[in-house]
C-alpha positions in Angstrom: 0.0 0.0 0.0 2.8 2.4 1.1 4.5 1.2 -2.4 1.4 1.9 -4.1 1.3 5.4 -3.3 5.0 5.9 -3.1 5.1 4.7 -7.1 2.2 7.1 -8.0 3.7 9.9 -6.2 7.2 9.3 -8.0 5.2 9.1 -11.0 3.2 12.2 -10.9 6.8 13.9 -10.2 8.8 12.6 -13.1 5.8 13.5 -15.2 5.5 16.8 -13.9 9.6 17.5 -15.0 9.0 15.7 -18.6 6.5 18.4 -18.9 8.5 21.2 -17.6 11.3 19.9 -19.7 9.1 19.6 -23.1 7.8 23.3 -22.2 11.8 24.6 -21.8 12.8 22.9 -25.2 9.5 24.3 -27.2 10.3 28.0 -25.5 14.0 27.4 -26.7 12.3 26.0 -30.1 10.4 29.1 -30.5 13.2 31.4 -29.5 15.6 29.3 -32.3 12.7 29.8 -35.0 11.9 33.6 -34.8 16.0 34.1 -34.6 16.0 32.2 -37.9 13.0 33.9 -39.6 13.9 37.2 -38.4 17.2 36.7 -40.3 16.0 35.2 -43.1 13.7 38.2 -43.5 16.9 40.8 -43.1 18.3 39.1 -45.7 15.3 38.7 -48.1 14.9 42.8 -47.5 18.8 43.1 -48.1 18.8 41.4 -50.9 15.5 43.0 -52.4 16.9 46.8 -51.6 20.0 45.9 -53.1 18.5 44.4 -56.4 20.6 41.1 -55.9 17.8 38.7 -55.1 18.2 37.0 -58.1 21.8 36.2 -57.7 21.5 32.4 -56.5 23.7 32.9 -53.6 21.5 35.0 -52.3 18.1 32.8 -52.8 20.2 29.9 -51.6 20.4 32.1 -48.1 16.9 33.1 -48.0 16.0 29.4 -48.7 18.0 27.7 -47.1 17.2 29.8 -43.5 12.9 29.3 -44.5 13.3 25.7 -44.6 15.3 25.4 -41.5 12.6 27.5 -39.9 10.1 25.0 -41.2 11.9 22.2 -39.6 12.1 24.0 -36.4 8.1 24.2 -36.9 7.7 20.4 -37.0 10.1 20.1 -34.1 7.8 22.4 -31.9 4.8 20.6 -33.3 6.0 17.5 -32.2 7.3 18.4 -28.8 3.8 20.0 -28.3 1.7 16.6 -29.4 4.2 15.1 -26.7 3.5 17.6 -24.2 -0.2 16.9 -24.4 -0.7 12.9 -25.2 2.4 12.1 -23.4 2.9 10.0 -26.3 5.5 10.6 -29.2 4.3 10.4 -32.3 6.5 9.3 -35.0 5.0 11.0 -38.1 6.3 14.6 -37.8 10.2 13.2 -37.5 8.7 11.5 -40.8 7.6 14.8 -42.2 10.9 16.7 -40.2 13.4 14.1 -42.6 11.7 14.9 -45.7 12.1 18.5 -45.8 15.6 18.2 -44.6 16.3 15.4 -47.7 14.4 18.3 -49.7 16.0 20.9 -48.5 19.9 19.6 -49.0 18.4 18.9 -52.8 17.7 22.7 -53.6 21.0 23.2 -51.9 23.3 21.1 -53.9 20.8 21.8 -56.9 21.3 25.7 -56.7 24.9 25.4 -55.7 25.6 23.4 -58.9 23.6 26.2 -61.3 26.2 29.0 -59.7 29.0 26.8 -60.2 27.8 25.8 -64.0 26.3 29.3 -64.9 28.5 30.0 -67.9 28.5 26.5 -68.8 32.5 26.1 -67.5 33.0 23.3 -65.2 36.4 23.6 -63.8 38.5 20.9 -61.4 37.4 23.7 -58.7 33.9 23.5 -58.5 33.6 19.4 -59.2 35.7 19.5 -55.7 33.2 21.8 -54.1 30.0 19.9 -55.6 32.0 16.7 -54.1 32.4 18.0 -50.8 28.8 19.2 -50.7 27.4 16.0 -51.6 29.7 13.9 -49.0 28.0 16.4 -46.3 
């Protein structure tokens, strides 16, 4: 009987710090994904001011930094399904891999168009298209 109610107690405890650890890592989540959307927006506005959005460096950046933000997104949407079934759910890691498989496509995609814009492929940029496809 003692056992009984010692277990329970222990439980409702440990519970009670999963929660309060699941609500520090989705504050820390949110905090992660304004930073990156906040920058990605500077640079968006820098780039559109400047008139060099349609250099591809640039786009890569503004890219790149959205889609991390949308990853961030799953992450929190995940950790707050957790937070309220006490279950975790495995389809948004699902969803979380297939826009990071997506995401390090456009990447190698629109580092390959800068390096192959003139249509001169040069020992120099097959070593950087190598190294960004061992990443």
């Amino acid at each position: 009987m003692v056992q009984d109610k010692l277990r329970l107690t222990f439980g409702d405890y440990l519970g009670k710090g999963e929660v309060a650890i699941y609500s520090i890592l989705a504050l820390l989540l949110s905090i992660t994904a304004l930073t990156a959307i906040a920058t990605a927006g500077k640079q968006l506005w820098d780039s559109v001011s400047h008139w060099t959005m349609a250099t591809p460096p640039e786009t890569l950046r503004v890219l790149d930094q959205l889609l991390v933000v949308l990853m961030l997104v799953e992450i929190l949407h995940t950790v707050r399904i957790s937070i309220r079934s006490h279950y975790l759910v495995t389809e948004p890691f699902l969803i979380i891999g297939l826009i990071a498989s997506i995401r390090r496509i456009l990447v190698i995609t629109l580092e390959a168009a800068t390096l192959t814009k003139e249509g001169k492929w040069s020992m120099e940029g097959a070593s950087i298209f190598h190294a960004s496809m061992i990443e």
